[in-house]
N, C-alpha and C positions, 0 to 999 in steps of 0.2 A: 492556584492559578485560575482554578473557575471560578471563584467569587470575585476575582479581580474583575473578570471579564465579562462577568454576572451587575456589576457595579457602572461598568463603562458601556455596557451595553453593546458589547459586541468585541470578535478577536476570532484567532481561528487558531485550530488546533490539527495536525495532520500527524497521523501513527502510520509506522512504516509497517508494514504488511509483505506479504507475500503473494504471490498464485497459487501458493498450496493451500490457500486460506479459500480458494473456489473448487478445486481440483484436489483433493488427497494424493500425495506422493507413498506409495506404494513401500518403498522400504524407508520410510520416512516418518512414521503417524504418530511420536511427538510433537515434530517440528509442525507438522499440518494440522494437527490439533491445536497447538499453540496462536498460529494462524488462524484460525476459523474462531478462533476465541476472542479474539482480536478486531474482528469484521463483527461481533456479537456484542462486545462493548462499547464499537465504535457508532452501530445503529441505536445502543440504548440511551448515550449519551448524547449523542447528535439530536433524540427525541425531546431529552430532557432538557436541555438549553437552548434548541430553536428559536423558541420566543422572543429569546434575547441580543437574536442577530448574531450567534457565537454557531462559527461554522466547523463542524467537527467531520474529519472523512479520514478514508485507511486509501492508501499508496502501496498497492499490490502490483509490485514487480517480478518479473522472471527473475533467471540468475544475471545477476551485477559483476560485469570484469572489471576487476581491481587487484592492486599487490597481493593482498590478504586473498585469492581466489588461487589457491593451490593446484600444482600439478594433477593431483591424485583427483579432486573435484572436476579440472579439466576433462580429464579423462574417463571419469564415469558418465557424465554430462553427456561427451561427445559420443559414449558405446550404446546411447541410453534413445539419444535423439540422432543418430545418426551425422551431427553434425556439432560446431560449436562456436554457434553465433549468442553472444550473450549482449546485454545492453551495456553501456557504457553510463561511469556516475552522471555524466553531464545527460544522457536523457534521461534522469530518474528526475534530475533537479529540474530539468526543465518541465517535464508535468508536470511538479509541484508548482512553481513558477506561473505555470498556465492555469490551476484550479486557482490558487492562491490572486490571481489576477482578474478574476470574475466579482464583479462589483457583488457587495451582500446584498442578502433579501432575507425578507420574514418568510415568503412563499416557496422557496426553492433552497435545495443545497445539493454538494454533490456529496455521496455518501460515499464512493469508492471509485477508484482509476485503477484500471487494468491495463500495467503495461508491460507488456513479454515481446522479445524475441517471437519471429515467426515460426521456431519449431517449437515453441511451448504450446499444446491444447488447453483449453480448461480454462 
C-alpha cells in the first residue's frame, strides 16, 4: 500500500486507536499496550512518508456503542465511570471524515484525534 502511495505521491492512511493508547486502563494493560503501540507506529510512519504528501494518523476513540458492545461491557463501563454515555459509530466516522477532509500539505498533518465521551479522562 505504501509504495503505491509513495509513487502517486500522496493517500492517506488512518489506524483505529484507542484512549487507552493516551491513558492506560488499569485492569486492562494488554489492550493499552496494544494501543500506545499503535500511536508509536503511527508517529514513526507518518515521519517516514511525509515528504510524500501520504498523511498517516491514529483515531483514538472512547468506547463505541454498537450490537457487538455487550451487556457485561455495558455494565463494567457504567460501575467504572459512574455513567454510560458511549460514542456512537456515526461520530467515530464523522472525525474521520473531518481529518480525512483537510486538504494535504507537506508542512502539517494530523497525527492523532481524540474522541471520547465526556466521562472518559485521559
Amino acid at each position: 500500500m505504501l509504495p503505491t502511495m509513495v509513487a502517486q505521491q500522496g493517500g492517506d492512511v488512518v489506524a483505529l486507536s484507542s484512549v487507552s493508547g493516551h491513558t492506560a486502563i488499569h485492569h486492562e494493560p494488554v489492550y493499552s499496550a496494544s494501543k500506545h503501540a499503535i500511536r508509536a507506529f503511527v508517529h514513526a510512519v507518518r515521519r517516514q512518508v511525509a515528504q510524500h504528501t501520504i498523511r498517516v494518523c491514529a483515531m483514538a476513540q472512547g468506547i463505541v456503542l454498537m450490537k457487538l458492545t455487550t451487556k457485561r461491557t455495558k455494565d463494567r463501563y457504567q460501575k467504572k465511570s459512574g455513567l454510560f454515555e458511549g460514542l456512537r459509530a456515526e461520530d467515530v466516522s464523522d472525525a474521520i471524515t473531518f481529518i480525512l477532509s483537510r486538504p494535504p500539505a507537506r508542512h502539517h498533518s494530523a497525527e492523532c484525534c481524540r474522541w471520547a465521551p465526556e466521562a472518559v479522562d485521559g
